[in-house]
C-alpha positions in Angstrom: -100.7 133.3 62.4 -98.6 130.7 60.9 -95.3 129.3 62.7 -92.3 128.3 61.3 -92.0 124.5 60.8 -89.2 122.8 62.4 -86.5 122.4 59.9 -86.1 118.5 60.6 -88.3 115.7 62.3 -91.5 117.9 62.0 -91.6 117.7 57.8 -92.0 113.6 58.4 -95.6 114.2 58.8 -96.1 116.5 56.0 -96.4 114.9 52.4 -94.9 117.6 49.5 -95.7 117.5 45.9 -92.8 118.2 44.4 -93.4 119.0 40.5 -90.5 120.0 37.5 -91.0 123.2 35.4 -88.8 124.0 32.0 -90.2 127.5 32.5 -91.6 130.1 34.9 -95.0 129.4 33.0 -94.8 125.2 33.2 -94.0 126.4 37.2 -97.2 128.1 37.9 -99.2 125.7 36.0 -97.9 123.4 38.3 -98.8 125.2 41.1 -102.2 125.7 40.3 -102.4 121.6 39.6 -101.6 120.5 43.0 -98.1 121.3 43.8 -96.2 122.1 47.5 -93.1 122.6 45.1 -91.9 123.3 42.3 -88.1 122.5 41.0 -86.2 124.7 38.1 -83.3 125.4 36.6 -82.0 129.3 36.9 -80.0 131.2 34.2 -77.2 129.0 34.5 -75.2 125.8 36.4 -78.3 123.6 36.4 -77.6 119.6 35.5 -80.5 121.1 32.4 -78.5 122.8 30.0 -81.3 123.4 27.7 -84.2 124.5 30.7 -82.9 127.7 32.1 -85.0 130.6 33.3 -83.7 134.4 33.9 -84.1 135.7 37.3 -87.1 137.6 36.3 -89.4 134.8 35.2 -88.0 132.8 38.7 -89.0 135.7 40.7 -92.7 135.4 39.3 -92.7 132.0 39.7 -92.3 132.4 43.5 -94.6 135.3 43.6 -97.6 132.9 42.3 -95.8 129.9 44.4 -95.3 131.9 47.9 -99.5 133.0 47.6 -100.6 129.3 48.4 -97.6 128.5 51.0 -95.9 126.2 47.9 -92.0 126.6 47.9 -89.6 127.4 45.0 -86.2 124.9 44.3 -83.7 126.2 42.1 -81.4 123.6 40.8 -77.5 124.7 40.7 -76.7 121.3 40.7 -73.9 120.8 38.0 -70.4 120.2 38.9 -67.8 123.6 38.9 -64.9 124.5 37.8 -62.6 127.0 39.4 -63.5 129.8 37.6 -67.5 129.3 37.7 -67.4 129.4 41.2 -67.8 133.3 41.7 -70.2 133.2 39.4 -72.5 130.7 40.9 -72.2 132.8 44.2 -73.5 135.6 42.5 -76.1 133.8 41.0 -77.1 131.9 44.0 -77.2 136.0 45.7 -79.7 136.9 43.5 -81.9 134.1 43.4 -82.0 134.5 47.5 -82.6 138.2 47.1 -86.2 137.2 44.6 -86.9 134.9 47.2 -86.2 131.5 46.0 -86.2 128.6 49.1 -84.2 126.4 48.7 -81.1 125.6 46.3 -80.3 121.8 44.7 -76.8 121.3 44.3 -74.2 118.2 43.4 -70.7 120.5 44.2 -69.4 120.4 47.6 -67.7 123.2 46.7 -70.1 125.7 47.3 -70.4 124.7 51.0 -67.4 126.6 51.3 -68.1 130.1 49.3 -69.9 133.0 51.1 -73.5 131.9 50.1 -76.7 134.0 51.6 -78.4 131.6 54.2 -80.9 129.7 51.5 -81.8 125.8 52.6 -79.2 123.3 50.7 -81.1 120.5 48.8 -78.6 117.5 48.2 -79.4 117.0 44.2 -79.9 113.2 43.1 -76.5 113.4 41.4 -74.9 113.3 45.0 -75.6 109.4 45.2 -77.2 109.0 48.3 -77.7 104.7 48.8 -76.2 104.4 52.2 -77.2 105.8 55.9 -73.7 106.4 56.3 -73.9 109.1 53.8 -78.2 110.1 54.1 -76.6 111.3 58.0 -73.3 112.8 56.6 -75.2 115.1 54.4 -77.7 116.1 56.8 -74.7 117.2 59.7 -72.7 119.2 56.9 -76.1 121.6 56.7 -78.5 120.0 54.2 -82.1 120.1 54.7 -83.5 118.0 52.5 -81.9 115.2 50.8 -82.8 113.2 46.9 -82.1 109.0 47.7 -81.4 107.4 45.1 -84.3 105.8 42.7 -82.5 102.1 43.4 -83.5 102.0 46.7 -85.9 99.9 48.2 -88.4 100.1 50.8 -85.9 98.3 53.6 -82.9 100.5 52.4 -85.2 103.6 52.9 -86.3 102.7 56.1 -82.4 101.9 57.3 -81.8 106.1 56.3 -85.1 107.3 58.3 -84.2 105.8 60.9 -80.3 107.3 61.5 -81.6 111.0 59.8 -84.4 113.5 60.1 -84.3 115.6 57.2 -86.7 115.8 54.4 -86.9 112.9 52.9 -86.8 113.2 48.6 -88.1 110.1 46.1 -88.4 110.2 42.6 -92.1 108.9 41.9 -92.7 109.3 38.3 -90.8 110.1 34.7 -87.3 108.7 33.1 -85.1 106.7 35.3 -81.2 107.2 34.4 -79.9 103.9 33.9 -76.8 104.4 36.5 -76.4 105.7 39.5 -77.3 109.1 39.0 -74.1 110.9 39.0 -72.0 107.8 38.4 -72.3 108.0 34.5 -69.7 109.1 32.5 -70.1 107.7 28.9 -71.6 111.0 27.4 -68.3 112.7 28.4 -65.9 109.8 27.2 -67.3 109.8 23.8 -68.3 113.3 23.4 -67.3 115.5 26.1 -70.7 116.6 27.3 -70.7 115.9 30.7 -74.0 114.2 32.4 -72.6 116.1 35.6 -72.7 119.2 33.9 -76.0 119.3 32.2 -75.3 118.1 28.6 -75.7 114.5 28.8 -76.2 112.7 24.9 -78.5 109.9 26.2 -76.5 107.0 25.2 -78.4 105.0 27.1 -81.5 105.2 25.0 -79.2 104.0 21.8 -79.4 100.4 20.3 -76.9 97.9 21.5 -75.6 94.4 20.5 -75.1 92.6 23.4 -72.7 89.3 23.0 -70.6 86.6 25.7 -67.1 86.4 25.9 -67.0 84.2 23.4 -68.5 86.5 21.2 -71.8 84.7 20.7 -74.5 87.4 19.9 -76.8 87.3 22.8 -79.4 89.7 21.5 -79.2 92.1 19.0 -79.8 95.9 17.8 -81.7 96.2 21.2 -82.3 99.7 23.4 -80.0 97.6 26.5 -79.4 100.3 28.6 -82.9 102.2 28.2 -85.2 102.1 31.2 -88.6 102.2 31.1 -90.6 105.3 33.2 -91.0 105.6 36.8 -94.5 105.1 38.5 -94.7 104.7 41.9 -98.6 105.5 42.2 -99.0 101.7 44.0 -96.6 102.8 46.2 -97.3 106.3 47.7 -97.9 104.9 51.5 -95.7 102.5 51.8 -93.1 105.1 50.9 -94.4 107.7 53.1 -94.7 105.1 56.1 -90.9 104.3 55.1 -90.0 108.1 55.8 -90.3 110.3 52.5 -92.5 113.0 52.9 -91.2 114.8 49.6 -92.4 113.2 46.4 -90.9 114.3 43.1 -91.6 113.9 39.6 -88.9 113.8 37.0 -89.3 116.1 34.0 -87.5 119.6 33.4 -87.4 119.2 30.0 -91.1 117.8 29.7 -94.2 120.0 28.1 -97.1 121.9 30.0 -98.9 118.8 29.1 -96.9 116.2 31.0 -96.7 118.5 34.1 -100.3 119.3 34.2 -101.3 116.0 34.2 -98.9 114.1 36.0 -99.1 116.8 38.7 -102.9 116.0 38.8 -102.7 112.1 39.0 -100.4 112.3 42.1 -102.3 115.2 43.6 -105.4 112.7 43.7 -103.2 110.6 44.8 -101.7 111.5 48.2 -105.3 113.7 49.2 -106.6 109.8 48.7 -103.8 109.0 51.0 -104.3 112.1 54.0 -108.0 111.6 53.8 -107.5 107.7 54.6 -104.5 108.8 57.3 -105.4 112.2 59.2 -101.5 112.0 60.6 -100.5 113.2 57.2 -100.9 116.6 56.0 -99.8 119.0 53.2 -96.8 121.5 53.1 -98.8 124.4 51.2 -102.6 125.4 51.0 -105.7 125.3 49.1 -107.2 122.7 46.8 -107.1 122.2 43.0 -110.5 121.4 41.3 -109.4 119.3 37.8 -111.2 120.4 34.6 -110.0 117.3 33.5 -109.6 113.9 34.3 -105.8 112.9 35.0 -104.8 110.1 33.4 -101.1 109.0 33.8 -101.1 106.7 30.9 -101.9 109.0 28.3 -98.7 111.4 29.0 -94.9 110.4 27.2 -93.5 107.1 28.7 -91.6 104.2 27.7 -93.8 101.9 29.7 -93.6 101.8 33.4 -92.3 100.0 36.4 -91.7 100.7 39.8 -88.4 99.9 39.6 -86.6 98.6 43.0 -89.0 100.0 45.5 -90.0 96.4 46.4 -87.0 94.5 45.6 -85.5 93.7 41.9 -87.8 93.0 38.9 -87.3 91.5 35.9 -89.0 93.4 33.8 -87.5 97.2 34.0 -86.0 97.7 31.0 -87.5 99.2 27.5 -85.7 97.3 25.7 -87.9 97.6 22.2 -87.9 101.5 21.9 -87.0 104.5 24.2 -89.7 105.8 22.0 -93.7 106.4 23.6 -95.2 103.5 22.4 -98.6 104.3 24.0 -101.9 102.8 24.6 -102.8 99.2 23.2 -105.7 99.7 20.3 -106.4 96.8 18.6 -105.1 95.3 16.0 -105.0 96.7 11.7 -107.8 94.7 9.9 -108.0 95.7 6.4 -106.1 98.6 4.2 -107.2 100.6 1.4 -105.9 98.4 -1.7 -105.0 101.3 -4.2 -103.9 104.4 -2.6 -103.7 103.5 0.4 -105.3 106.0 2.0 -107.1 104.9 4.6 -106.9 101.9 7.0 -109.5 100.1 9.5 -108.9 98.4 12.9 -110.2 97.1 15.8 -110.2 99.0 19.0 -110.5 99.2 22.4 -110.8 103.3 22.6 -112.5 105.9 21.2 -110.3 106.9 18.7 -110.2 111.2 17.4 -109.2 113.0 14.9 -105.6 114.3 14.8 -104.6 111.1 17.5 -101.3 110.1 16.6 -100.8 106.4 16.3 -97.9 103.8 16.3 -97.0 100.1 15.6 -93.8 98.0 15.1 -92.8 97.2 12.0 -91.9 94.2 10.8 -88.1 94.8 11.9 -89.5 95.5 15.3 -88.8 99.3 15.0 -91.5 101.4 16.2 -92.8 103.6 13.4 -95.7 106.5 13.6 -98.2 108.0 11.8 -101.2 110.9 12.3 -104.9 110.0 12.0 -106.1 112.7 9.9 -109.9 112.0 10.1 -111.7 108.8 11.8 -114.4 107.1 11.1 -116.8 104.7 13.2 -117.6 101.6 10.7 -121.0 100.1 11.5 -122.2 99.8 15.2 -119.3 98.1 16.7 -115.7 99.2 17.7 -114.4 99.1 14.0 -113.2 102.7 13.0 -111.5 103.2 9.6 -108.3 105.9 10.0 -107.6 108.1 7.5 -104.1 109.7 7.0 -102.8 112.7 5.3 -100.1 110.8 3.8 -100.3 107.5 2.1 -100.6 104.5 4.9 -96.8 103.1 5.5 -95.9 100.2 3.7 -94.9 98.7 6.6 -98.4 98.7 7.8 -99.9 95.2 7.6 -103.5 93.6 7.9 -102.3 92.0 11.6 -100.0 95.0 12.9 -100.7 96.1 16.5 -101.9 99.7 16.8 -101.3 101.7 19.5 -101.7 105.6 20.6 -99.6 107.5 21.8 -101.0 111.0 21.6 -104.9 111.5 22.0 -105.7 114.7 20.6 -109.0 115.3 22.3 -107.1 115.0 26.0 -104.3 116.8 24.6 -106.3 119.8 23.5 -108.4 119.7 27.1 -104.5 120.6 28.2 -104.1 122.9 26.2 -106.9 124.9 28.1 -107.6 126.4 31.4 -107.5 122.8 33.2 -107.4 123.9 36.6 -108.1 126.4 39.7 -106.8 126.1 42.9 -108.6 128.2 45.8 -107.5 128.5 50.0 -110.7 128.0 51.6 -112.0 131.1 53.9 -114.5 131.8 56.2 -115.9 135.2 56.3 -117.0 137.1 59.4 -119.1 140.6 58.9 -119.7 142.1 62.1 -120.6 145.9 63.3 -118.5 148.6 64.4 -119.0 152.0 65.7 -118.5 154.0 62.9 -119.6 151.2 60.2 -118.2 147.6 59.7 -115.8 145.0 59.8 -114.9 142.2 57.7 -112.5 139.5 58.8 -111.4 136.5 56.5 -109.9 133.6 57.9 -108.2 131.1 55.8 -107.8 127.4 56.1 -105.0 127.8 57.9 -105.7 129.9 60.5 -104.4 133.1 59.1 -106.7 136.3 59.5 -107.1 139.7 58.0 -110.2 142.4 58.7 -110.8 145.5 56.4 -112.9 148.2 58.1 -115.7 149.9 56.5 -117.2 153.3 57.7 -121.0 153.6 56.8 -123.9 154.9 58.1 -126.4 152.3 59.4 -129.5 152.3 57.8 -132.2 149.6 58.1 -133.3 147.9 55.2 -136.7 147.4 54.1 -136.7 143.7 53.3 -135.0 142.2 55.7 -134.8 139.1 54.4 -133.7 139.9 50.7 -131.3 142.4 52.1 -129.1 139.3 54.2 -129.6 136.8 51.5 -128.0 139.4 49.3 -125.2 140.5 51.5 -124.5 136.4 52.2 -124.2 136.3 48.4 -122.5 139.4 47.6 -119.9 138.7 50.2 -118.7 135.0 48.8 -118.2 135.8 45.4 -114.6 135.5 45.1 -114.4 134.1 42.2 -111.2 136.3 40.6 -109.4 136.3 43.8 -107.5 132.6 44.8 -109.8 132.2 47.8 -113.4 130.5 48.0 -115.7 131.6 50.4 -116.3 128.7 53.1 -118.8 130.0 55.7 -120.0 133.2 55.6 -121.5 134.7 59.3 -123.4 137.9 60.1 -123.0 138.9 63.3 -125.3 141.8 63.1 -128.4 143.0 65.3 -130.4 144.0 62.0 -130.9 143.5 58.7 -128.6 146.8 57.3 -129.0 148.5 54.0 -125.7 148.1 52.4 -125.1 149.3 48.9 -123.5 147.1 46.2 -120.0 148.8 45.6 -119.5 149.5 49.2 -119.8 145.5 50.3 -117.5 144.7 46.8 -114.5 147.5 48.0 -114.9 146.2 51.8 -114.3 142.7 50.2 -111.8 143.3 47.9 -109.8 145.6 50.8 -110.0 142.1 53.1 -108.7 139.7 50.4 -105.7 142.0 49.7 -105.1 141.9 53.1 -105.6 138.7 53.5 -103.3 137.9 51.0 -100.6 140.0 52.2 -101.1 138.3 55.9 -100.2 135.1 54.4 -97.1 136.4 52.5 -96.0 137.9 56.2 -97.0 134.5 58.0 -94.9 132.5 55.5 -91.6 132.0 57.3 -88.4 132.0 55.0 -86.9 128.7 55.7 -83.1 129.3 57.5 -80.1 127.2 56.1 -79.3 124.6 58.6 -76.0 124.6 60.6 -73.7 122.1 60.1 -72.6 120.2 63.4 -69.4 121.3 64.5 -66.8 120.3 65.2 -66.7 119.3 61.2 -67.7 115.6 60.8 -66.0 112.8 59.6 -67.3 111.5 56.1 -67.4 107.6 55.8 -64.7 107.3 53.1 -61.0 108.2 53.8 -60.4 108.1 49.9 -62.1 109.3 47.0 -62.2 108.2 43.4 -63.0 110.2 40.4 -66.7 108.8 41.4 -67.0 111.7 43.8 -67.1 114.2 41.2 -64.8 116.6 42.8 -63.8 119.1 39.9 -62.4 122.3 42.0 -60.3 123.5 44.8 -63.0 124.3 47.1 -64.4 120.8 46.7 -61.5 119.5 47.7 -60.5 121.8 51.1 -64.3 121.0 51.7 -63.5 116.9 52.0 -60.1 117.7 53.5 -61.8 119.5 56.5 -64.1 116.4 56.6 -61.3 113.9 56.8 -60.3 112.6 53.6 -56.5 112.3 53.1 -56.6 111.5 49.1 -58.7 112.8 46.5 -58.9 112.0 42.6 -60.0 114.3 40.2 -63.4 114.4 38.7 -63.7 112.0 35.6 -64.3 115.7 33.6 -60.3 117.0 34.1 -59.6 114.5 31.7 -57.0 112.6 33.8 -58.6 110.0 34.0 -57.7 108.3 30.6 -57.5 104.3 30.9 -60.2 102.0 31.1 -62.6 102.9 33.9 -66.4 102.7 34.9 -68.0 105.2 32.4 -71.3 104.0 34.2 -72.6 101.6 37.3 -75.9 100.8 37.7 -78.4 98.1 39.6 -79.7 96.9 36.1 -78.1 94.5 35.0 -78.1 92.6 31.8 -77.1 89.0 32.6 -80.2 89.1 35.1 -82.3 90.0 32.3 -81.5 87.1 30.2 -81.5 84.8 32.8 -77.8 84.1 33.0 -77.7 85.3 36.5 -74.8 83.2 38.4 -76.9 84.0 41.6 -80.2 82.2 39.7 -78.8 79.6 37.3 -76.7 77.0 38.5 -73.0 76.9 36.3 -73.3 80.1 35.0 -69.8 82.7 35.4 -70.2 86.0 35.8 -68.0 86.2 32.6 -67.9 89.6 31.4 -70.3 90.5 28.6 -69.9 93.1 25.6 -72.2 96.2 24.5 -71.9 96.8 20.8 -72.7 100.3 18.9 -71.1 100.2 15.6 -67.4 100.7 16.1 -68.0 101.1 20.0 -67.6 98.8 22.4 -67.8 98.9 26.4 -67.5 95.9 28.1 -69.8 94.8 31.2 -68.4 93.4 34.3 -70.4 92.3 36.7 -70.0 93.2 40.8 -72.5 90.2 42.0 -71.9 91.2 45.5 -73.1 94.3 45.0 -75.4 93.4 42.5 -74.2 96.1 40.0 -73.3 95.9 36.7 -70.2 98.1 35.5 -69.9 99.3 31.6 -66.5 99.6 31.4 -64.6 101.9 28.8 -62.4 104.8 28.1 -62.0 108.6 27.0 -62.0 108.9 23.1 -58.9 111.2 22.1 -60.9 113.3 20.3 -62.5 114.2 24.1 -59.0 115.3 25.2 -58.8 118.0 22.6 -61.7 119.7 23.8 -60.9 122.8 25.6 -62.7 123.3 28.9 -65.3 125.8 28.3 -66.1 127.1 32.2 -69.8 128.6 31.8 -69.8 132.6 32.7 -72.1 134.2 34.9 -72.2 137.8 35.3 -74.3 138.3 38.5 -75.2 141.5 38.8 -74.0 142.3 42.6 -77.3 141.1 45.4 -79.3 144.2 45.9 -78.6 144.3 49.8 -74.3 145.2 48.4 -76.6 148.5 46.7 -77.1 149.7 50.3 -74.8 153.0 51.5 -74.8 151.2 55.1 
């Protein structure tokens, strides 16, 4: 029978998947493609307004989840006001009572509500860069902590080493420009608030960036957009850092990108437990791909690994927050009178229905649909035809590249994978019949009895190769038979039906074994007496938006608290967003790397908008400095409500 892990220093050793789902249905995909864990938003206070899930469609989700050991997250990771607090209690009540594992949250408010004893996930947005804070977390009662993406490998190791809580690393999907949690521009200029779910993306708009001078440095450029995440090169030197939970970004992202992401780092870290046996995963059974995964070929704006091995140059996607895709070739010749049709060089195997791309001649990325392609002669010429007539802004010359290839996307669309626990079966005699035991890969076993008369059969040999057979066909069940043994001391006649009820009978046991075996994980205690945080004063960075925030930071030693940026007190200039990128780097006017250079303050330009940039070289973070539009302050707080229905275990008369 399984044993409960140990909440802390025994999950180093263990390497979890961690995968996004939009829905239920994305969930259990994800599941099936290779993940420990999966990560959603519930019916309400998730930092997704747009990917919530009722209750029912969560508590299906963990039924598929809890069958294969994988764990559920539910994110409740927005900031609260007053008068949402009672309702995320209720929420939170009924998302323990389905039995959900583990909840992700931002507000330190709830530490201090009557909560059922789920694990507390620190959510990204709580800005986790220092020790000082990794070890605070961990001693108020959290289990498993999000660092941020800036970190690098040294800065990683430096929180490992003072902590020994689960370790959590974004490894794939959209990087946030700032600190997560530390941006506030969407709220200044529109009053959606990032820390609330509704952010408006500014950072993927076009910017002009000029000096203080106001010399135009570059122009109508996408400044603040980041390209994707992909740590893939970097898997084991992360693990051997300390993370043992890997997550991909992507609650808003399609079955596709989930699928095949989830596949590509499955491959992945089994590469990496195969090559280093002191690994090991956090749920069972295998995934068998009916696909190839290919990273490349799912939405990104090109990809970097960010800090992970100190800065980069080249992190931002500064051409287009758009998928640009995969290079082609290069447009050789277009139809001269309806211009229907183009041909091109290329480097794939283009299909029809792949949608395409190139850059116009004002460098703005501009699509189109292949309606039906064309190989031209014997080489790798193909001539594209569209539905519509062929942009004018097409060119003999233009770069072609693809972002969506139809024949992959349609393998996705499919059954694309199976994941099965590995058994052994053991048939073996009885005194009134037989007994079937199933053992799974992890140790956990279940035996179904069978009363029958023993008759001898009268080919022995055909009658053992049958029953070997009959017994390992488990093909609709989420097992696959490993070893099969007959511990008999003849060859016994044993009908058909009778060997197919004795095997279904053990794999519904078997399966119910597990579910018993799989311990619920206990919230861990904070130390006592209350800990001291590292800061004695908090700025509206902390995102404290309610009372119960606030008692919670008194009790931990902090004399003077400002309100969250979101109460709208906040109303001169101020840091609407910090962040390690940094624009002066990335046109080499670093004071740090060029000799003589200031580091002036520089200016972001969106139509009437500006922010200015001021630049903390110490710190080597770059500040876009602005303020709260007026029209912000005359929108009325709108608190989300959430009727919980009261947790089942308030039904009982006792």
């Amino acid at each position: 029978m399984n044993t409960p892990a140990a909440p802390f220093s025994a999950s180093r050793k263990h390497l979890e998947l961690l995968a996004p789902a939009r829905s239920a249905d994305i969930g259990i995909e994800a599941i099936n493609h290779g993940a420990d864990a999966v990560y959603i938003g519930g019916p309400a206070f998730g930092a997704r307004a747009q990917a919530e899930n009722e209750i029912a469609d969560i508590e299906r989700l963990v039924h598929h989840a809890h069958r294969y050991g994988a764990r559920i997250f539910v994110t409740c990771n927005t900031i609260l006001h007053d008068a949402e607090l009672e309702g995320a209690r209720g929420l939170i009540h009924q998302l323990y009572d389905v039995g959900v594992d583990a909840l992700i949250v931002q507000d330190m408010g709830l530490l201090e509500i009557d909560l059922p004893p789920i694990q507390l996930h620190a959510s990204t947005q709580t800005d986790i860069r220092h020790p000082e804070k990794a070890r605070f977390l961990q001693d108020v009662g959290f289990s498993q902590i999000v660092l941020a993406r800036e970190m690098t490998l040294t800065e990683i190791r430096k929180v490992a080493a003072v902590t020994d809580c689960t370790l959590e690393f974004f490894i794939h999907g959209a990087l946030c420009v700032a600190f997560s949690g530390q941006c506030y521009i969407s709220h200044a200029h529109t009053g959606r608030s990032a820390n609330r779910g509704e952010c408006s993306q500014a950072c993927r708009l076009p910017y002009d960036l000029t000096d203080q001078e106001g010399n135009l440095v570059a122009s109508s450029r996408h400044l603040l957009s980041m390209k994707d995440n992909n740590q893939s090169a970097n898997l084991r030197a992360l693990a051997d850092a300390g993370i043992s939970s890997f997550k991909i970004e992507g609650r808003y992202k399609d079955m596709a990108y989930v699928k095949n992401i989830t596949a590509h780092y499955r491959q992945l870290l089994d590469q990496i437990m195969e090559e280093a046996p002191e690994y090991s995963r956090t749920s069972a059974g295998r995934s068998i791909f009916l696909f190839n995964p290919v990273a490349e070929k799912t939405f990104n704006r090109g990809t970097t690994d960010y800090f992970v091995n100190g800065r980069n140059a080249d992190i931002g996607a500064f051409d287009s927050p758009k998928f640009v895709g995969e290079p082609v070739g290069s447009v050789t010749r277009i139809d001269g009178k309806q211009r229907r049709w183009f041909e091109t060089t290329s480097v794939l195997e283009l299909h029809n229905g792949d949608g395409l791309s190139f850059y116009d001649r004002q460098g703005e990325l501009v699509g189109l649909r292949a309606n039906r392609v064309e190989r031209v002669g014997s080489g790798d010429d193909f001539r594209v035809h569209t539905i519509d007539a062929v942009p004018a802004e097409l060119f003999p010359g233009s770069g072609l590249f693809r972002n969506r290839d139809h024949e992959f996307e349609r393998m996705l669309e499919k059954k694309s994978a199976e994941r099965r626990i590995a058994v052994d079966l053991h048939l073996a005699e009885t005194a009134d019949g037989f007994a079937l035991t199933l053992t799974d890969e992890t140790g956990i076993s279940a035996t179904a009895l069978l009363p029958h008369a023993k008759e001898p059969a009268k080919d022995a040999e055909r009658a053992t190769s049958g029953l070997r057979d009959n017994l390992a066909k488990l093909g609709n069940t989420i097992f696959s038979a490993r070893q099969v043994e007959l511990a008999l001391t003849q060859a016994w006649f044993l009908p058909a039906g009778a060997v197919n009820a004795l095997r279904r009978d053990a794999v519904e046991q078997l399966e119910a074994a597990r579910l018993a075996a799989l311990p619920r994980l206990p919230r861990q205690a904070p130390v006592a007496p209350p800990v001291q945080y590292p800061q004695t004063e908090l700025s509206y960075l902390a995102n404290v938006l309610n009372q119960k925030a606030r008692d919670f930071y008194h009790k931990h030693g902090v004399e003077l608290i400002e309100a969250a940026y979101e109460a709208n007190e906040h109303l001169d200039d101020a840091s609407l967003m910090i962040t390690k990128h940094c624009l002066r780097y990335s046109f080499n006017l670093c004071p740090k790397e060029v000799k003589g250079i200031r580091p002036d303050p520089m200016v972001l330009v969106n139509g009437k908008e500006k922010l200015t940039l001021k630049f903390d070289c110490k710190r080597c973070e770059m500040h876009v400095i602005g303020r709260m539009r007026p029209s912000v302050l005359n929108i009325p707080a709108s608190p989300v409500t959430f009727h919980a229905k009261p947790p089942a275990h308030l039904h009982s008369p006792h």
